[in-house]
C-alpha positions as CSV (number, residue, x, y, z in Angstrom):
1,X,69.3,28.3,-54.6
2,X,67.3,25.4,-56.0
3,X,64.0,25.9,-58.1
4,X,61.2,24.3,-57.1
5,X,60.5,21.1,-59.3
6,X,57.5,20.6,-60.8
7,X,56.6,16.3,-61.6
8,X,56.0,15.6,-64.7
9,X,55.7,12.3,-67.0
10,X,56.5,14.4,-70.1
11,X,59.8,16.0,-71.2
12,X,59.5,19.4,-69.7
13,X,61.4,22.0,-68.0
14,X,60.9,20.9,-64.1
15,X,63.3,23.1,-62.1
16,X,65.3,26.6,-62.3
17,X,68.7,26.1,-60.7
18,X,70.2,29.8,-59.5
19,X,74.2,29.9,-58.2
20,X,75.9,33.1,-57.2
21,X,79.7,32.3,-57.7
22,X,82.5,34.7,-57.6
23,X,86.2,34.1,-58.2
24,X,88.6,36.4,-55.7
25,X,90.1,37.8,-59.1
26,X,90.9,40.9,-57.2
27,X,93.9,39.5,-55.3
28,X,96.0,39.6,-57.9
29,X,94.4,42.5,-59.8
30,X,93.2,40.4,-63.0
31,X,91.1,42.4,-64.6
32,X,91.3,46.1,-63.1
33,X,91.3,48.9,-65.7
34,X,90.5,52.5,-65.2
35,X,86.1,51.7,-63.7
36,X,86.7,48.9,-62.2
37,X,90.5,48.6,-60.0
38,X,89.6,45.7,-58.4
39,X,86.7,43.2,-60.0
40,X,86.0,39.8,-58.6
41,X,85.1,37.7,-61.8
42,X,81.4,36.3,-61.2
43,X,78.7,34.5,-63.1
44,X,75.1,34.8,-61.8
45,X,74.8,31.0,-63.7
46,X,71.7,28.8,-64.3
47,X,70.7,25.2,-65.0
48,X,67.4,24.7,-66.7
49,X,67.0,20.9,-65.3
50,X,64.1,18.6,-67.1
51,X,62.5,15.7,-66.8
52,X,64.4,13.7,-69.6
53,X,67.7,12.6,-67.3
54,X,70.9,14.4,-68.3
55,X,69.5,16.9,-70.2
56,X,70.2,20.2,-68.8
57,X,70.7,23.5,-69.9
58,X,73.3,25.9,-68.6
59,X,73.7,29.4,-68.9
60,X,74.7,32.8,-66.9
61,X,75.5,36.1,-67.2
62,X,79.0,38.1,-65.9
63,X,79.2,40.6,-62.9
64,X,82.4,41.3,-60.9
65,X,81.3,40.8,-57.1
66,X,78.7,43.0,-55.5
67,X,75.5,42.7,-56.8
68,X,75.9,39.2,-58.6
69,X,72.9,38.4,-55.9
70,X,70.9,41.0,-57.3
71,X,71.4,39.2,-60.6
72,X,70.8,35.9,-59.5
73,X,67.9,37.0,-57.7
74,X,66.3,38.6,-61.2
75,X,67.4,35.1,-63.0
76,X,65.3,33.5,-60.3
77,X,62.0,35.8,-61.0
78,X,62.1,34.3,-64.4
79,X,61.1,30.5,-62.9
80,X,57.3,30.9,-63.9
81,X,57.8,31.4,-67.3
82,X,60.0,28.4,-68.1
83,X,59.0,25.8,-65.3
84,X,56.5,23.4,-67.2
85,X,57.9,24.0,-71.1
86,X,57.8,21.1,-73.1
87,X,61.8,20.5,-73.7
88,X,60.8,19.4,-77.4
89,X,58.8,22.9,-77.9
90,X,61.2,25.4,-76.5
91,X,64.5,23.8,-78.4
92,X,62.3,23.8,-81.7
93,X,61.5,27.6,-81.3
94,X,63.6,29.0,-78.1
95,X,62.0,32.7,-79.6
96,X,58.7,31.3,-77.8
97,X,60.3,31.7,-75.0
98,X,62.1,35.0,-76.2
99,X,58.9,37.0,-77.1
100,X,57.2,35.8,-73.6
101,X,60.0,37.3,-71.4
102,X,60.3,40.3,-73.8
103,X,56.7,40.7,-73.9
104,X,55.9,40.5,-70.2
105,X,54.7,43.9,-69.5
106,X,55.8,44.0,-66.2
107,X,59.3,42.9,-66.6
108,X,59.2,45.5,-69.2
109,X,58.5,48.0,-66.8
110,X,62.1,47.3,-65.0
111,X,63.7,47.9,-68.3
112,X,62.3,48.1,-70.9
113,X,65.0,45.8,-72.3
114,X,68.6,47.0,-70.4
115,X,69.9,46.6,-67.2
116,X,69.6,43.7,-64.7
117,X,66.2,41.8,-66.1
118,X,67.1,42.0,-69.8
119,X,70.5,40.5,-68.7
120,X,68.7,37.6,-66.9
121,X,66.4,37.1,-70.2
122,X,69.6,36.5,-71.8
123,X,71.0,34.2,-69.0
124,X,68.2,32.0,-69.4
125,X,68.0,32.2,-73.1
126,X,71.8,31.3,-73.6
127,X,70.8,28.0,-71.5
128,X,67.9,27.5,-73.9
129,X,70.2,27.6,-76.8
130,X,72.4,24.9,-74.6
131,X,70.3,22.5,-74.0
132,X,69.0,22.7,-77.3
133,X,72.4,22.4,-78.9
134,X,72.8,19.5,-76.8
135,X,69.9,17.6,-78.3
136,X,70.9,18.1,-81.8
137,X,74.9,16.7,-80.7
138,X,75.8,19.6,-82.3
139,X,77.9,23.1,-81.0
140,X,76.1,25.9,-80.6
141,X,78.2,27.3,-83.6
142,X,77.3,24.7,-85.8
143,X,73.4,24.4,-85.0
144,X,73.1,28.3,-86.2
145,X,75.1,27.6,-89.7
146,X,73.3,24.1,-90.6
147,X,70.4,26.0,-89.4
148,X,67.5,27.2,-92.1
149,X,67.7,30.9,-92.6
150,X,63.8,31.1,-92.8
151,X,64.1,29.6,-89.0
152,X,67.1,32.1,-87.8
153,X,64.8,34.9,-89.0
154,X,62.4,34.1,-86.9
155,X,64.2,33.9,-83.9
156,X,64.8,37.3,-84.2
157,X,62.9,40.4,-82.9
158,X,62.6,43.1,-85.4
159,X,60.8,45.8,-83.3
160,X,63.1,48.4,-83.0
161,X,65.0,47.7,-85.6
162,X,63.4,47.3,-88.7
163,X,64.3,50.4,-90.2
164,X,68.0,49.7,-90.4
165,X,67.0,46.2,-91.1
166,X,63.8,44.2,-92.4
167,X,63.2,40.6,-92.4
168,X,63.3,40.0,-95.9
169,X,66.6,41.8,-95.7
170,X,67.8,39.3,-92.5
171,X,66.6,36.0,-94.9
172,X,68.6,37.4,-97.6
173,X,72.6,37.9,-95.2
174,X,71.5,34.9,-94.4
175,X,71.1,32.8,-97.5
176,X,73.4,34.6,-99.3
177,X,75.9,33.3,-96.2
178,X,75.2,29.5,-96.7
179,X,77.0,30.0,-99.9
180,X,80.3,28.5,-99.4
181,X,79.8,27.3,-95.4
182,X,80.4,23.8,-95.6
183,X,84.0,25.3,-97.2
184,X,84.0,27.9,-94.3
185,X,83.4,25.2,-91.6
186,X,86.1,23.0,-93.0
187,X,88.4,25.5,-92.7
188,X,87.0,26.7,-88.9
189,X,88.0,23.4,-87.6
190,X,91.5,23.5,-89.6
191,X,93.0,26.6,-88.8
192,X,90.5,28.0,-86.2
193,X,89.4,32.0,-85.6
194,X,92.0,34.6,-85.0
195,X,92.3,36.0,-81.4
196,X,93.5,38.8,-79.5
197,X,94.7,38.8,-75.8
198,X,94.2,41.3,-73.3
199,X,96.1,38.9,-70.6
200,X,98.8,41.4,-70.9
201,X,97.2,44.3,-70.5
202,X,95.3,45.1,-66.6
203,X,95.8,48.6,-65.5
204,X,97.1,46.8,-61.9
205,X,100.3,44.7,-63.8
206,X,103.5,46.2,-63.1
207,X,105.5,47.5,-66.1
208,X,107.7,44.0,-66.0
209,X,104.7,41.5,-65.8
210,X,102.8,43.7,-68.9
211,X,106.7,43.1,-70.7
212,X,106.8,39.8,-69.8
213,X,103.6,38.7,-71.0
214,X,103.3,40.7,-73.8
215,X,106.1,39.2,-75.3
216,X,104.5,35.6,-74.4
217,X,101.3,36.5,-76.3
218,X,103.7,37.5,-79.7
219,X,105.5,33.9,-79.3
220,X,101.7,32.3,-78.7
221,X,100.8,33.7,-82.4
222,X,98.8,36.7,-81.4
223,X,99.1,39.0,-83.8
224,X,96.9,41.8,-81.7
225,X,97.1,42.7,-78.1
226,X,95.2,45.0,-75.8
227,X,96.3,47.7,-73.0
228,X,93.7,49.4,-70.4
229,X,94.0,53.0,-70.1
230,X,92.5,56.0,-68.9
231,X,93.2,56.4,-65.4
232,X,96.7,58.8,-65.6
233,X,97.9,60.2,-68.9
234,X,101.7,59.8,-68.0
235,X,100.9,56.5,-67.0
236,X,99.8,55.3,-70.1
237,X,102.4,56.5,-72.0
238,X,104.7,55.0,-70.4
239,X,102.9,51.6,-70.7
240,X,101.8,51.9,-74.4
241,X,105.7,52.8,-75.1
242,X,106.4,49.5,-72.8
243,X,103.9,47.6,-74.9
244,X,105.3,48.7,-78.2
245,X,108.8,48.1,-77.6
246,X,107.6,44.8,-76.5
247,X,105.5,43.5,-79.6
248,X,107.8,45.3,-82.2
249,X,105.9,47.8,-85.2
250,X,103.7,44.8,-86.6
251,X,101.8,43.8,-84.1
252,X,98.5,45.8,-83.5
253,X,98.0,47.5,-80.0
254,X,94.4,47.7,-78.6
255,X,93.7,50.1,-76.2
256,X,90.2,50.5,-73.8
257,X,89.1,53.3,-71.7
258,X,86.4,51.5,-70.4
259,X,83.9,54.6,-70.7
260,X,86.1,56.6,-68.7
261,X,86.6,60.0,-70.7
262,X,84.4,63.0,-72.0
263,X,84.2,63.2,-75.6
264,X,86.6,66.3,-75.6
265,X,88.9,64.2,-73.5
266,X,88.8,61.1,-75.5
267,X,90.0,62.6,-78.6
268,X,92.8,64.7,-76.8
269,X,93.9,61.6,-74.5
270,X,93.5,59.1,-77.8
271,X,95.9,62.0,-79.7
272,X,98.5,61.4,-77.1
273,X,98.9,58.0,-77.5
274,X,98.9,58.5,-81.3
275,X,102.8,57.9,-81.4
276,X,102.1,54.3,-80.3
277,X,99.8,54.0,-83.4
278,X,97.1,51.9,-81.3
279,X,94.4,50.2,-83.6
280,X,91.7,50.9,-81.9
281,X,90.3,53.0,-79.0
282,X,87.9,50.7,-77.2
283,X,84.8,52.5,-75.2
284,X,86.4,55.8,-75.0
285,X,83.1,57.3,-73.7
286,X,79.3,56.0,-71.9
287,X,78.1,53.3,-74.2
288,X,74.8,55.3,-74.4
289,X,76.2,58.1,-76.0
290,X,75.9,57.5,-79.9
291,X,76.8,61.0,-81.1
292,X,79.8,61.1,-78.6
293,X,81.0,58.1,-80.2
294,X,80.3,59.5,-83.2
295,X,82.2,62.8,-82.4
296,X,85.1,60.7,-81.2
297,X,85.4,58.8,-83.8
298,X,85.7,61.7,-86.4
299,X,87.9,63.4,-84.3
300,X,90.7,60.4,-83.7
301,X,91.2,59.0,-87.1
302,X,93.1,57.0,-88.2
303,X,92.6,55.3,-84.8
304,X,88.9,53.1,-84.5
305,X,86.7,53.4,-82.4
306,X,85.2,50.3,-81.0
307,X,82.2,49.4,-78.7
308,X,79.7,47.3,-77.5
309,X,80.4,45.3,-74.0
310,X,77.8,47.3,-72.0
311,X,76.0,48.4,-75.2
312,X,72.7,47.4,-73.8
313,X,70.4,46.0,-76.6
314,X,70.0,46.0,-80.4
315,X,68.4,49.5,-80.6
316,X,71.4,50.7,-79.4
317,X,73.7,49.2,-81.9
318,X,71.5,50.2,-84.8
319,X,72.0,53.9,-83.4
320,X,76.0,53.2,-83.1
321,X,75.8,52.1,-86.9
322,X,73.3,54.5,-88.8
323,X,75.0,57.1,-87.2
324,X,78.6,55.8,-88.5
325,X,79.9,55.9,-85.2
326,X,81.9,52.6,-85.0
327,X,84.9,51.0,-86.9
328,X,84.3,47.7,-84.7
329,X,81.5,46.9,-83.5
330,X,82.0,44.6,-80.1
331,X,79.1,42.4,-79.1
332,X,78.7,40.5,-75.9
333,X,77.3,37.0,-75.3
334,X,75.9,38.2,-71.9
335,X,75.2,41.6,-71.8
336,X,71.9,41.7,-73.9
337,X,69.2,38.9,-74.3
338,X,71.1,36.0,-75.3
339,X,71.4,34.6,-78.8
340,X,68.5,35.7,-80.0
341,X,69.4,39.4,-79.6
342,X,73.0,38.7,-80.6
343,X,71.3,36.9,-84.2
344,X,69.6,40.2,-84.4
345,X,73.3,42.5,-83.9
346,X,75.0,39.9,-85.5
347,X,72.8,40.7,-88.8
348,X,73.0,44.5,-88.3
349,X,76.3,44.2,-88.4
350,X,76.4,42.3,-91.9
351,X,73.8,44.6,-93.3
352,X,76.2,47.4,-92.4
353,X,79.4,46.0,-93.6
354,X,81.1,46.7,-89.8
355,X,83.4,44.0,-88.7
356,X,82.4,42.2,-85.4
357,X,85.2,41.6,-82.8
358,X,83.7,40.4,-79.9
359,X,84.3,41.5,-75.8
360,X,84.7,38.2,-74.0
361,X,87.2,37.8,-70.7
362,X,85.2,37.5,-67.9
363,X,83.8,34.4,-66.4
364,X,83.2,31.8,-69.6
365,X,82.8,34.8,-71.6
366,X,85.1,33.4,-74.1
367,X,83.5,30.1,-73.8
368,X,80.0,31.4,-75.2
369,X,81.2,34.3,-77.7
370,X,83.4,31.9,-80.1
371,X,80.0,30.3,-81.4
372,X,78.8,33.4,-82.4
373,X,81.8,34.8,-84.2
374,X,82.2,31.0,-85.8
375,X,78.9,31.1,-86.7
376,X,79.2,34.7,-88.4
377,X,82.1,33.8,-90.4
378,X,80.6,30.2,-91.7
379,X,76.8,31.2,-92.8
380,X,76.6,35.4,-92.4
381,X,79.4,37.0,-93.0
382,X,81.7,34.8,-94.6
383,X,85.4,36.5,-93.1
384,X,87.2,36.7,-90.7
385,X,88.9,39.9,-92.2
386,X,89.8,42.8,-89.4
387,X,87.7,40.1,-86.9
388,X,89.1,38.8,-84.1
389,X,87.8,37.6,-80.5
390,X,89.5,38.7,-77.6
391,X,91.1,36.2,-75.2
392,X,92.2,36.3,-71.6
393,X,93.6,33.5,-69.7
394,X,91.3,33.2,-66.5
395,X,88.9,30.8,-65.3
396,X,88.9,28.3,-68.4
397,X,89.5,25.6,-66.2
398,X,86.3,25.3,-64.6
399,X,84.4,24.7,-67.4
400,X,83.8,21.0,-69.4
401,X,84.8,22.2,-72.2
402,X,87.4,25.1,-72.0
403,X,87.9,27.3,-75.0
404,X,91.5,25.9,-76.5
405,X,93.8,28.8,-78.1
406,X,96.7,27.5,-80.8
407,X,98.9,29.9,-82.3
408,X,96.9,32.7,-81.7
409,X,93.4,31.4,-82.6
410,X,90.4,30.1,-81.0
411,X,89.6,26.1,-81.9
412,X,86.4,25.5,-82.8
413,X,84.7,23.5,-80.4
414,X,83.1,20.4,-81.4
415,X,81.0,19.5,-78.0
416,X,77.6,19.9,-78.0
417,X,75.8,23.0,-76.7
418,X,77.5,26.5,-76.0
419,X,80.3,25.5,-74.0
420,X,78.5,27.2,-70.7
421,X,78.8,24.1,-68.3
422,X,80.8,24.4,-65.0
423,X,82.5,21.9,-63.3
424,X,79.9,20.7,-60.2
425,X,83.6,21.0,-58.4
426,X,84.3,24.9,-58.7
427,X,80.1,25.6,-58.0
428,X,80.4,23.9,-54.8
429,X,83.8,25.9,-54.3
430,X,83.2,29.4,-55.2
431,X,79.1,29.7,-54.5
432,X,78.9,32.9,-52.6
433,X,78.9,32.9,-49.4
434,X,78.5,29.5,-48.3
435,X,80.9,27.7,-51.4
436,X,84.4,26.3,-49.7
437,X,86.6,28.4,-50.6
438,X,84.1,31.7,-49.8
439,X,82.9,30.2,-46.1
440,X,86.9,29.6,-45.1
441,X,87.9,33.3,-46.7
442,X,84.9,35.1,-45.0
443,X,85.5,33.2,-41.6
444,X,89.1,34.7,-41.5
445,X,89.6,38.7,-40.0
446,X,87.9,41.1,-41.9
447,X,89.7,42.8,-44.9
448,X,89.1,45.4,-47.5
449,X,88.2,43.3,-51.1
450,X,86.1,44.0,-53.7
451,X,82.7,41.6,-53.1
């Protein structure tokens, strides 16, 4: 769907680009786990063109099939608050831009802040941070860690949050974190950040393709690997006790119920996989429940507890950490409002002292969380102790710049902007319905698939 452009002699915002593209991910199973057995990978995906040629912004957020209109359809409602920006303005303080879509009282009314408008906010907002990464020449990654803390501060929305975490607090992770980065980022580029792979791990796989690749992922370097359960008990024994024989004792085993249990069933089930001595148990429960995270968590140690890919906003995650209801604490790039948003959980985080290991997969997913983890460990945080960003091996290829994995760790990318741009090739291929490869599949006899 193309945004109506809007002429201009000055270097502004002059059209909203909107694509619904899906990947048939469900043919081969990639990606099924206990909620969702069949998920075609999507990205309801933006371009934010202006006036100054070449200078575009791109950004999306992830579904898996049905409803990615619905999302691009709430991406496109956004077009009269960003159509007309001066490009020079809204890279210089993309909050502007933040507080106006946050503040809109009717958007707010859909929300306030979760669910399919608050994802498109941060759809647009991760293309803001793009295109204004692109006119610095810098990575997204790098932008935030050069950046002044005073500035970072102010991109962030305290509302909400400010009893678990002030400003004057924020400016002081933050200047504290500069300490050391130009050592930090010097040591990014040289050795990279540490990964985990879940490419092993899909609920569909049969018990030879999760041996198989599970043994792959120890001879790539990983030192961590990830198994979806949740759906049959004997099941996942057998496949953790597949897993483990697998990776040997040393490496650590993940698993993820993808909010599929009770809390009384999430610490029996996580007790039955005990012998397997799995790190952490990944969304063992609804991401809304704090205190049922919190139960669950007390009731499976040793194991962790980690959450966060559908944790919907940064009130949320303050909850999950005052009321000590996470070991890890699992942000995603598009799942709340963009970077701004993720500054703000990012710093909550590092207040807190919780280690960040971020959910990515998906659609680009990967792509956009490494510069927020890279950023974290060069000006916030300062480690990359117990952090790691998960990695699967789908989809990399239609993206410019691809996120690169060597001996188990992410490279820092040194491109600039946030990694987000497709190839013009796979948008004309895989645009729902009318892309190439969708108009051939849909014109064959009709089949039951997951779109």
């Amino acid at each position: 769907m193309k945004g109506t452009e809007l002429p201009t002699t000055a270097a502004r915002i002059i059209a909203v680009d909107t694509y619904d593209i899906r990947f048939p991910t469900s043919r081969e199973l990639d990606g099924s786990d206990a909620m969702n057995i069949a998920p075609d990978y999507s990205a309801a995906y933006l371009v934010l063109r202006t006036s100054a040629g070449g200078q575009d912004g791109h950004g999306f957020t992830f579904t898996i099939g049905r409803g990615n209109d619905v999302q691009v359809a709430a991406i496109a409602s956004l077009r009269e608050h960003i159509i007309g920006r001066p490009v020079a303005e809204l890279c210089a303080d993309p909050g502007s831009l933040y507080r106006d879509l946050i503040g809109d009282s009717q958007l707010r009314w859909l929300g306030p802040e979760k669910g399919v408008m608050h994802m498109a906010i941060g759809a647009v907002m991760n293309a803001v941070w793009d295109l204004a990464a692109k006119r610095q020449g810098k990575p997204l990654w790098l932008l935030l860690a050069d950046a002044d803390p005073a500035w970072l501060v102010a991109q962030v929305d305290f509302r909400y949050i400010a009893d678990a975490l002030t400003p004057e607090e924020a400016l002081e992770l933050l200047t504290k974190g500069r300490q050391g980065a130009d050592e930090r980022a010097a040591d990014l580029r040289r050795r990279g950040y540490p990964a985990y792979t879940t490419t092993p791990g899909w609920l569909g796989y049969s018990d030879q393709k999760l041996t198989r690749l599970a043994k792959q992922a120890v001879a790539d370097g990983f030192t961590q690997i990830k198994l979806k359960v949740g759906a049959d008990r004997a099941d996942d024994i057998r496949r953790c006790r597949t897993a483990r024989e697998a990776i040997g004792p040393d490496i650590r085993l993940a698993i993820d119920a993808n909010q599929r249990w009770n809390v009384a069933e999430a610490i029996e089930w996580t007790g039955a996989l005990a012998e397997f001595e799995p790190y952490w148990i990944e969304e063992p429960t609804s991401p809304d429940d704090v205190l049922g995270h919190a139960a669950i968590r007390r009731g499976v140690q040793p194991v962790k507890v980690a959450t966060g890919e559908h944790v919907q906003n940064r009130i949320i995650f303050k909850q999950l950490l005052q009321a000590d209801a996470i070991d890890i604490l699992q942000l995603d790039s598009a799942r709340v409002g963009g970077v701004n948003e993720n500054l703000a959980i990012l710093l909550l985080a590092a207040k807190f002292g919780v280690p960040v290991c971020p959910h990515a997969g998906g659609v680009g997913l990967c792509e956009l969380v490494q510069h927020l983890s890279m950023f974290d460990y060069v000006a916030l945080s300062g480690t990359t102790e117990d952090r790691t960003i998960e990695f699967v091996d789908h989809l990399h290829q239609h993206f410019r710049n691809p996120v690169v994995i060597s001996d188990g760790h992410y490279r820092a990318p040194g491109e600039p902007g946030f990694s987000a741009t497709m190839h013009q090739a796979a948008i004309d291929t895989f645009t729902y319905p009318g892309g190439a490869f969708w108009a051939a599949d849909l014109a064959e006899p009709k089949r039951e698939e997951c779109l």
